[in-house]
C-alpha angles and dihedrals in degrees: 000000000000097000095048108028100206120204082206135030125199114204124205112208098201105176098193096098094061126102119291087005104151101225109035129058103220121121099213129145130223092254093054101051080050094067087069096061078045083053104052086033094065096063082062089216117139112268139175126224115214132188114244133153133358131124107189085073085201095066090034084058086050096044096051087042094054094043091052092056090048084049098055098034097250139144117222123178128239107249114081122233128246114271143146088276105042096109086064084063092062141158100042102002094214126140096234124061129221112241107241123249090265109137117245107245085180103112117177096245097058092049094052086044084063103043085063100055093051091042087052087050095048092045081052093054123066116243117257109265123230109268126167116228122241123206118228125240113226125243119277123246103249101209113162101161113098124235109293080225089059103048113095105242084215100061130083118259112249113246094258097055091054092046082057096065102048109101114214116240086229088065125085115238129200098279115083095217122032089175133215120350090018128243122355134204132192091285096051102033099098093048115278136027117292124229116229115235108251108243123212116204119241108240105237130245094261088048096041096048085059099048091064093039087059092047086045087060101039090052086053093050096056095047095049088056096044078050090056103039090048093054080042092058088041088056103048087052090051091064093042091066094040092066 
């Protein structure tokens, strides 16, 4: 607490090191896993008590009782009212619980041992500096598609729209089964993949009008020349006969 300073403490209650428990092998009472929450309390910062670890749910039920009390600053007594659950709390029905007879290999040396360990790490580590903390925005809702109201049912889509709409084979839709060969469309529902009918445009009028002016004139043309070759022949032959 010294070397941090923290304007806030949380403060997990895990309540497997406590007496019984299934899991861990501590031999703590209720009373004294209350003297952590007396500990923190007497900074009189705010703190939160959260749930963690436990696994004999009755003494967990004790533990978190007591700690509230300690929490709050309030006496409780020992016998447990009647509830729906009071029968879990057998044989003796009381808050606290007794140690086991499990001998205390704790000897002194070896806590202060350890106090000086954790009070080495904690020289070796900066303090926490000040920072203020920042909430984050959360992130905008990127909606780029127009009100469906707005959009002028007469008018083409735009292309991203559309894209939009296609659902990817890889993604579930709401039917469980879709069965073999996976989803189908109107191109694959009768088996296979459908080929599109090639469509030729119709030339317009106006394309179409000169079209037939440009063969008009090619025909004359030919035939002009065919005119001109033919009176060329006849007069070669005149001349012929002349001489």
């Amino acid at each position: 607490m010294e070397t941090f300073q923290p304007s806030a403490v949380v403060l997990q209650c895990g309540a497997d090191s406590l007496t019984g428990d299934r899991l861990g092998c501590f031999n703590l009472t209720v009373k004294g896993h209350g003297k952590c929450v007396e500990f923190v309390k007497k900074y009189n910062l705010p703190f939160l008590m959260v749930g963690g670890g436990g696994y004999t749910i009755r003494n967990v039920s004790r533990c978190w009782t007591y700690e509230t009390s300690v929490a709050l600053g309030c006496e409780i007594a020992n016998e447990l009212p009647y509830n729906d659950y009071f029968e879990y709390f057998g044989p003796d029905f009381k808050l606290h619980i007794s140690p086991s007879n499990m001998s205390n290999q704790n000897t002194t040396e070896y806590l202060e041992k350890i106090k000086n360990r954790l009070f080495e790490n904690l020289r070796m580590l900066p303090h926490a500096p000040g920072v203020q903390v920042q909430a984050i925005p959360e992130d905008a809702v990127n909606d780029e598609s127009e009100d469906e109201d707005k959009v002028d049912k007469d008018e083409r889509l735009p292309q991203t729209d559309k894209d939009k709409r296609i659902v990817p084979d890889n993604e579930f839709s709401d039917s469980e089964d879709e069965g073999e060969g996976g989803r189908r469309d109107n191109r694959s529902y009768k088996g296979g993949a459908r080929k599109r009918p090639r469509l030729e445009k119709e030339p317009k009028a106006e394309e179409a009008k000169d079209e037939l002016e440009v063969k008009a004139e090619t025909t004359a043309d030919k035939e002009e020349t065919t005119s001109t070759k033919a009176g060329e022949d006849s007069k070669k032959e005149t001349t012929a006969t002349v001489a």
